[in-house]
Backbone as JSON Lines, residues from 0, in Angstrom:
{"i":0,"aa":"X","n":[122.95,83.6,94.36],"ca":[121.58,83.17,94.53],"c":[121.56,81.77,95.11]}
{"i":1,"aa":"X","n":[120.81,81.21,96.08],"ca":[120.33,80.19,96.78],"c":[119.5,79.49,95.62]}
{"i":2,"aa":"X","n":[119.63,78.22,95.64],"ca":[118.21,77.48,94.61],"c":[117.32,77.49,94.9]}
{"i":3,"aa":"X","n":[116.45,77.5,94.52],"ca":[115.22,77.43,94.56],"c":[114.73,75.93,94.96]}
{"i":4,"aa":"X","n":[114.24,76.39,96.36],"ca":[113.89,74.81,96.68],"c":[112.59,74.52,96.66]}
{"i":5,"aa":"X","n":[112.33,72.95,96.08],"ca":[110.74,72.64,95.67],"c":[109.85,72.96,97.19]}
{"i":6,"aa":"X","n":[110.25,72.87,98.38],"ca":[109.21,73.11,99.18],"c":[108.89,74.55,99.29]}
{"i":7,"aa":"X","n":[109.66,75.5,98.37],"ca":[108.71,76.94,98.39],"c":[107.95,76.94,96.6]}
{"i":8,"aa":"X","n":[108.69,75.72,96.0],"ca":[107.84,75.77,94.7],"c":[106.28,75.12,95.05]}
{"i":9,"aa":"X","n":[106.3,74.36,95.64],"ca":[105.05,73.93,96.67],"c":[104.05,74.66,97.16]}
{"i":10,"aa":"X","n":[104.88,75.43,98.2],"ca":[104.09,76.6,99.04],"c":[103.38,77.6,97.81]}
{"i":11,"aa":"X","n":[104.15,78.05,97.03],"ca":[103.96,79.35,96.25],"c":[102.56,78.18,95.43]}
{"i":12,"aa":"X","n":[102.76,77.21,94.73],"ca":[101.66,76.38,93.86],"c":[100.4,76.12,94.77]}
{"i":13,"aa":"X","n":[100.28,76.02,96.0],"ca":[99.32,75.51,96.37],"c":[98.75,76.75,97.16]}
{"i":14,"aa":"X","n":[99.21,77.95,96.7],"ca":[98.64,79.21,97.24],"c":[98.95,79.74,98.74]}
{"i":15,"aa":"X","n":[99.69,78.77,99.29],"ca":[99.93,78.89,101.21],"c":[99.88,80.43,101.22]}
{"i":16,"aa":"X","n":[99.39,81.0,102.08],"ca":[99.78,82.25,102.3],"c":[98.46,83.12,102.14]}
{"i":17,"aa":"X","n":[98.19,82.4,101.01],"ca":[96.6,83.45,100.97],"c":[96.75,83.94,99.44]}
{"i":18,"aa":"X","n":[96.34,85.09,99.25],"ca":[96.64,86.11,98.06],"c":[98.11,86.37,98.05]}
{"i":19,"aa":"X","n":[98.51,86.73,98.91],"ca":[100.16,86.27,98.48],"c":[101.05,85.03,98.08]}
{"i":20,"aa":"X","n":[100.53,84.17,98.15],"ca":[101.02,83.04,97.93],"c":[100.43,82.67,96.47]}
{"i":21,"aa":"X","n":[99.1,83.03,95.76],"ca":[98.56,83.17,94.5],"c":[99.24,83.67,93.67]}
{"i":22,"aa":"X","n":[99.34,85.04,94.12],"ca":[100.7,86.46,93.85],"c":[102.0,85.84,93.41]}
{"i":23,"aa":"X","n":[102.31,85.12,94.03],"ca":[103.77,84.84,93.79],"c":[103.73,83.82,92.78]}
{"i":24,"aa":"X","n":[102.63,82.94,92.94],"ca":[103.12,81.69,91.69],"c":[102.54,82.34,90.28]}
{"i":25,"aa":"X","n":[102.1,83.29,90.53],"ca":[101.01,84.05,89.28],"c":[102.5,84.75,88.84]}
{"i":26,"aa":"X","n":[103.53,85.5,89.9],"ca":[104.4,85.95,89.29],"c":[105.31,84.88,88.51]}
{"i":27,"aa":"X","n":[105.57,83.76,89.29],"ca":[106.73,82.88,88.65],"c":[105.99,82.81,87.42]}
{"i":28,"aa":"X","n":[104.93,82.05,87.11],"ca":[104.33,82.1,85.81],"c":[105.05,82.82,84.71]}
{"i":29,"aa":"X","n":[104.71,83.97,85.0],"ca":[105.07,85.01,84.0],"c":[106.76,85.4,84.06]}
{"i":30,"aa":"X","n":[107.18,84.94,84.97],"ca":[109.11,84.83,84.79],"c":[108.93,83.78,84.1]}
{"i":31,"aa":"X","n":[108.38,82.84,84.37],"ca":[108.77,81.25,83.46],"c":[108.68,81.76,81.89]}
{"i":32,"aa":"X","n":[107.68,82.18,81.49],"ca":[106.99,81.92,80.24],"c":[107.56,83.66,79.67]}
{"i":33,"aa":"X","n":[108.36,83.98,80.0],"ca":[109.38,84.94,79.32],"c":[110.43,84.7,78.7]}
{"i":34,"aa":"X","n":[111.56,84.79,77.94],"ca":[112.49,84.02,77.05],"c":[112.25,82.91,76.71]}
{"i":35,"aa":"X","n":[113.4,82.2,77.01],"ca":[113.66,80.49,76.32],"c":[112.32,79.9,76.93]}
{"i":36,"aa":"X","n":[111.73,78.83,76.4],"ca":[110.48,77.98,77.21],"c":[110.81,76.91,78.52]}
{"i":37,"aa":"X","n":[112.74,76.98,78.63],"ca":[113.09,76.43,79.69],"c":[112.21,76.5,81.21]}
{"i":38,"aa":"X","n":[111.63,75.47,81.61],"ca":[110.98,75.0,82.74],"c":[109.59,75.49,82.77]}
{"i":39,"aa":"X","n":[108.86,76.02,81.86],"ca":[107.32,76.13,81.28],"c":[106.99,74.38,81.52]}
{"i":40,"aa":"X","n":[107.46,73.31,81.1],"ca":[106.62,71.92,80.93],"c":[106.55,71.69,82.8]}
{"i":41,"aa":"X","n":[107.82,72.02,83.46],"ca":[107.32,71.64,84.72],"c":[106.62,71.79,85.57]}
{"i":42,"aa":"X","n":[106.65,73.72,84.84],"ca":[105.7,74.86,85.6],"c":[103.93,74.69,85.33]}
{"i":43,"aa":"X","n":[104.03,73.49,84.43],"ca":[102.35,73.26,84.04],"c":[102.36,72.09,84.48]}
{"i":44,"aa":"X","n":[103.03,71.03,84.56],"ca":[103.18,70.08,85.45],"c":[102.91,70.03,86.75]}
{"i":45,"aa":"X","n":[103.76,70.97,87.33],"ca":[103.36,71.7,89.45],"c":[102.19,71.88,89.71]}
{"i":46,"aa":"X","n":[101.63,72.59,88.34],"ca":[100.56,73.82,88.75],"c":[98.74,72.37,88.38]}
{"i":47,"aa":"X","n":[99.75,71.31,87.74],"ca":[98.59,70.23,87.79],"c":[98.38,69.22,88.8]}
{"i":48,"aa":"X","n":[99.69,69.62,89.48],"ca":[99.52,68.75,90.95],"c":[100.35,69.21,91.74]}
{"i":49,"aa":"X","n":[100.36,70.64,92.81],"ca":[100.79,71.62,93.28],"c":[101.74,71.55,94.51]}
{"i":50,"aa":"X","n":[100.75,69.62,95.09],"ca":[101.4,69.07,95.96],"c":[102.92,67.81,95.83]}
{"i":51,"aa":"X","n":[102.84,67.37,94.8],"ca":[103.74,66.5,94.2],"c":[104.85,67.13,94.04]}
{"i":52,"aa":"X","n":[106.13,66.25,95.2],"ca":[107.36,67.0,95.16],"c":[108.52,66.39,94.48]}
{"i":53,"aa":"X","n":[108.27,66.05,93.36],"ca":[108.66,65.24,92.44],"c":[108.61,66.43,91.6]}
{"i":54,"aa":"X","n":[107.75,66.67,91.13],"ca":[107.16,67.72,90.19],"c":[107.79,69.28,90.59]}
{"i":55,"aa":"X","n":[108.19,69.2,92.48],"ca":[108.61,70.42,92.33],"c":[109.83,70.72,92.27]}
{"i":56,"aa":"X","n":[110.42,69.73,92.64],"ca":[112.31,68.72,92.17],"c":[112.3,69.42,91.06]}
{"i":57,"aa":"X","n":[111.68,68.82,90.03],"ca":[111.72,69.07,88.34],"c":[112.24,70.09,88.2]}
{"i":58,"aa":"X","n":[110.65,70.97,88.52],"ca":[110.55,72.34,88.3],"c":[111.91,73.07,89.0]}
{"i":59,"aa":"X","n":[112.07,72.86,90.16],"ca":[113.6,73.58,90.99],"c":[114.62,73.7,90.17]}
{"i":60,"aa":"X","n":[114.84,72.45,89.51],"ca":[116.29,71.7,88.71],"c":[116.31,72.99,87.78]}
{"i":61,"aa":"X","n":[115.1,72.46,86.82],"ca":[114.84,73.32,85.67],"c":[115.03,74.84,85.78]}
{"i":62,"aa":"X","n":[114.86,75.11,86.95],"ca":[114.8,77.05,87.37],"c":[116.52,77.46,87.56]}
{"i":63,"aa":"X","n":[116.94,76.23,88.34],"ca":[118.22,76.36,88.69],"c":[118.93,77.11,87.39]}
{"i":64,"aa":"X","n":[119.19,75.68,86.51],"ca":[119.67,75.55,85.32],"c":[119.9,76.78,84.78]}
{"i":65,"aa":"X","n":[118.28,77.58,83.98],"ca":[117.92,78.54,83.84],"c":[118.8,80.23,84.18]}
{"i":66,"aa":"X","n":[118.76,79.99,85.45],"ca":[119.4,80.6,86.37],"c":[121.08,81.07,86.31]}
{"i":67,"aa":"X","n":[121.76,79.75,86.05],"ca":[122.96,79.71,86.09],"c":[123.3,80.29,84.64]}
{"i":68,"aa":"X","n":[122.51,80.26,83.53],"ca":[122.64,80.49,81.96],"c":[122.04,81.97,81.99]}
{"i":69,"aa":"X","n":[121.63,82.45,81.97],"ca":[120.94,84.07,82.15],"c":[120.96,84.36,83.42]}
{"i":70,"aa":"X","n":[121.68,85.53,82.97],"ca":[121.78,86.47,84.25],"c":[120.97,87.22,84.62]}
{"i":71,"aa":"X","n":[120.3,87.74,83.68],"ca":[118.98,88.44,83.67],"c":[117.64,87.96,84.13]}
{"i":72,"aa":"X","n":[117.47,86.24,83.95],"ca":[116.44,85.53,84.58],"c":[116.84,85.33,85.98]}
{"i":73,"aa":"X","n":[118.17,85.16,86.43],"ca":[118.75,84.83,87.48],"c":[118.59,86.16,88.64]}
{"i":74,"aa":"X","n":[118.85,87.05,87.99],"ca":[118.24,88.95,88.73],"c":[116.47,88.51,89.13]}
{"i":75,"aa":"X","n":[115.7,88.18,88.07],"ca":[114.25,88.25,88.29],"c":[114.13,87.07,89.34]}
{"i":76,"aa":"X","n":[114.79,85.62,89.18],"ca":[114.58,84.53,90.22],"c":[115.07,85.05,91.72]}
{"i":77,"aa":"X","n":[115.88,85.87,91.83],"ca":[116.15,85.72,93.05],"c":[115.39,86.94,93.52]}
{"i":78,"aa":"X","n":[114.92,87.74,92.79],"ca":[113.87,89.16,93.14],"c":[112.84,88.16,93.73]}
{"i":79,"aa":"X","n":[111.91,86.92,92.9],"ca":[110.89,86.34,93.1],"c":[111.32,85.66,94.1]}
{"i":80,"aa":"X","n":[112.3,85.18,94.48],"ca":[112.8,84.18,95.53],"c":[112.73,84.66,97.02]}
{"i":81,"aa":"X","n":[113.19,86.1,97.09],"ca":[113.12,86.94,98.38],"c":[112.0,86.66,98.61]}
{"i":82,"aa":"X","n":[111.06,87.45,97.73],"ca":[109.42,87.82,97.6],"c":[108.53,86.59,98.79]}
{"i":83,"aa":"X","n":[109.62,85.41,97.86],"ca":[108.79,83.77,98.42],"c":[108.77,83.48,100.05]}
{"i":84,"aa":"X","n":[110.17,84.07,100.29],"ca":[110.73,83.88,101.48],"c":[109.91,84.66,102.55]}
{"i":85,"aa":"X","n":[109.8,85.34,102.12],"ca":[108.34,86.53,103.04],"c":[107.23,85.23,103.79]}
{"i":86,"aa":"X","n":[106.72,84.63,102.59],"ca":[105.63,83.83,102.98],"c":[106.3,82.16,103.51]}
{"i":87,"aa":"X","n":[107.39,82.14,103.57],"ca":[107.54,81.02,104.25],"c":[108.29,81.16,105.73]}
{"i":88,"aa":"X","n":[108.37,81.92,105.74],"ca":[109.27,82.97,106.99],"c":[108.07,83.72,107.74]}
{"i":89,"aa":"X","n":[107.37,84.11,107.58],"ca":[105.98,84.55,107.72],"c":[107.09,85.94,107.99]}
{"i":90,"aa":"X","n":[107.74,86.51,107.59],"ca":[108.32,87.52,107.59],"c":[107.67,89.04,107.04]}
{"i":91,"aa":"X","n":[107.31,90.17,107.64],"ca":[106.1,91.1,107.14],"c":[104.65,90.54,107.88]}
{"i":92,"aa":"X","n":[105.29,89.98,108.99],"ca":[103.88,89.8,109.78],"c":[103.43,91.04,109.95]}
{"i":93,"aa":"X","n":[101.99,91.4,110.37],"ca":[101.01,92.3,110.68],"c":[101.11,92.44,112.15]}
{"i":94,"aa":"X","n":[101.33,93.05,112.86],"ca":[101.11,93.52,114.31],"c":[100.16,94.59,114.37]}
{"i":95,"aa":"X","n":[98.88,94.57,114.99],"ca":[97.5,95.02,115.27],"c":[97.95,95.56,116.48]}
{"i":96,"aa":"X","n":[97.37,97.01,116.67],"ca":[96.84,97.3,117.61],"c":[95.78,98.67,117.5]}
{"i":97,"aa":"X","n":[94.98,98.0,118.23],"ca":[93.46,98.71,118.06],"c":[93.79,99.93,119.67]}
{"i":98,"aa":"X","n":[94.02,101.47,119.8],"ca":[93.76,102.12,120.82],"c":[92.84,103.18,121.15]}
{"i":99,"aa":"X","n":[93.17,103.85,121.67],"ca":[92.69,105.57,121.22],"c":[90.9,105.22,121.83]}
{"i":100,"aa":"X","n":[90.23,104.58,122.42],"ca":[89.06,104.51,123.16],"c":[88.13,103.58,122.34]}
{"i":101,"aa":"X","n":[86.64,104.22,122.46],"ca":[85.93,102.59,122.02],"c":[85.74,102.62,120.52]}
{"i":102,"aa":"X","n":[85.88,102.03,119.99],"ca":[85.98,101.23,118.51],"c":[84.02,101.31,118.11]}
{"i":103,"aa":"X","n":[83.68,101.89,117.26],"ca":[82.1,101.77,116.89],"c":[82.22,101.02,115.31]}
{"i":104,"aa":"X","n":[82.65,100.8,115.03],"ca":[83.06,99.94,113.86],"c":[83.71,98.29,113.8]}
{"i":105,"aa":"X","n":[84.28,98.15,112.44],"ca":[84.33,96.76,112.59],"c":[86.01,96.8,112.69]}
{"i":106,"aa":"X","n":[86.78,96.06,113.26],"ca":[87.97,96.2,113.19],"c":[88.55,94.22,112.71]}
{"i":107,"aa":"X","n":[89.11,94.61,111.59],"ca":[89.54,93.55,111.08],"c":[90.91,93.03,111.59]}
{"i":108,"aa":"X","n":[91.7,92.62,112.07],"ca":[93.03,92.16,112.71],"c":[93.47,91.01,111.57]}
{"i":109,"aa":"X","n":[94.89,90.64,111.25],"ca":[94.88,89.99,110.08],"c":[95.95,90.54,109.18]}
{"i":110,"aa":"X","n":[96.28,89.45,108.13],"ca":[97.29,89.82,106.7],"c":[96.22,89.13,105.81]}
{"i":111,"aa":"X","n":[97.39,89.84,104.52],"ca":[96.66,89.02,103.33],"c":[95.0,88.57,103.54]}
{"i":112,"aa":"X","n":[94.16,89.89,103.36],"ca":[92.93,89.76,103.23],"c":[92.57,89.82,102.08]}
{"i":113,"aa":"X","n":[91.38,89.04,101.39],"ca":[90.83,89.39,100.03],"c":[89.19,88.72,100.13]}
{"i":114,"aa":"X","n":[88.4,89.31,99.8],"ca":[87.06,89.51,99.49],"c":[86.03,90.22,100.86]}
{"i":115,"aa":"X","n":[86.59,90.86,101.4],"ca":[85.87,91.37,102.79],"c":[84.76,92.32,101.95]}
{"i":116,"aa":"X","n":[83.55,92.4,102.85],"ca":[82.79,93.0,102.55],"c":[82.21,93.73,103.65]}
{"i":117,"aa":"X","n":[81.91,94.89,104.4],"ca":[81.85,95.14,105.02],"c":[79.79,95.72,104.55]}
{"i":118,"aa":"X","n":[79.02,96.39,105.74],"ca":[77.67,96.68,105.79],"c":[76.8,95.91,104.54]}
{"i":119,"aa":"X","n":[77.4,94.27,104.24],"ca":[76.66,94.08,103.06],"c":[75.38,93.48,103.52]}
{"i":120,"aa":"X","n":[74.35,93.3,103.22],"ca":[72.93,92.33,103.75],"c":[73.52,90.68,103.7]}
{"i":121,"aa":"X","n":[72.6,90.03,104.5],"ca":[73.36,88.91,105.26],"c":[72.66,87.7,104.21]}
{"i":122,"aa":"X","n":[73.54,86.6,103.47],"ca":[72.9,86.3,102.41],"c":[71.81,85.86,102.18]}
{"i":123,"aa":"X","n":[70.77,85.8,103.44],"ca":[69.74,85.09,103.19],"c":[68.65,86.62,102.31]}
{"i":124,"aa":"X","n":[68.86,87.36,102.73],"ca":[68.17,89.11,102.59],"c":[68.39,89.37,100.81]}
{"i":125,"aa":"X","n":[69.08,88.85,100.59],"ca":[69.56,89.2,99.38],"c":[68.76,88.95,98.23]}
């Protein structure tokens, strides 16, 4: 396993990515706060200042550590670690293509969408 470096503990805290990037620190969460409480203080620390890379040093060290002592957390970190790499790699990009004649609908182009609403009344109607 590669360490975990604070500029994807960063990315994943400050949501980059969209709903995937939420996704992923919502997952570390719940790897953190499974067994020993090892790196829970940093992981509430990050998540209080998402941008501070001091905080994501900490948190890295602390995961490392973790890591090297359970093998079993070390299986789940590097499952979550790939996962991360997606969104900093922009790797699983979306390639669109709209064919087949004229389109009478709405065609959305795009990743990681969340709250679309499609034929809703326009908010002033509401």
């Amino acid at each position: 396993m590669d360490p975990i470096s604070a500029s994807l503990l960063v990315a994943a805290a400050t949501g980059a990515g969209g709903e995937m990037g939420r996704q992923l620190w919502s997952a570390l969460r719940g790897l953190v706060r499974t067994g020993p409480a090892t790196g829970e203080a940093e992981l509430t620390a990050l998540s209080e200042d998402p941008q501070d890379m001091e905080r994501a040093r900490a948190l890295s060290a602390a995961l490392n550590r973790r890591a090297e002592q359970d093998p079993s957390f070390r299986a789940h970190l590097t499952h979550w670690q790939q996962q991360a790499h997606l969104l900093r790699t922009g790797d699983g990009d979306t390639h669109n293509t709209v064919s087949g004649g004229t389109q009478s609908g709405p065609v959305v182009q795009g990743r990681d969408f969340s709250g679309i609403t499609f034929n809703a009344p326009p908010p002033g109607d509401r």
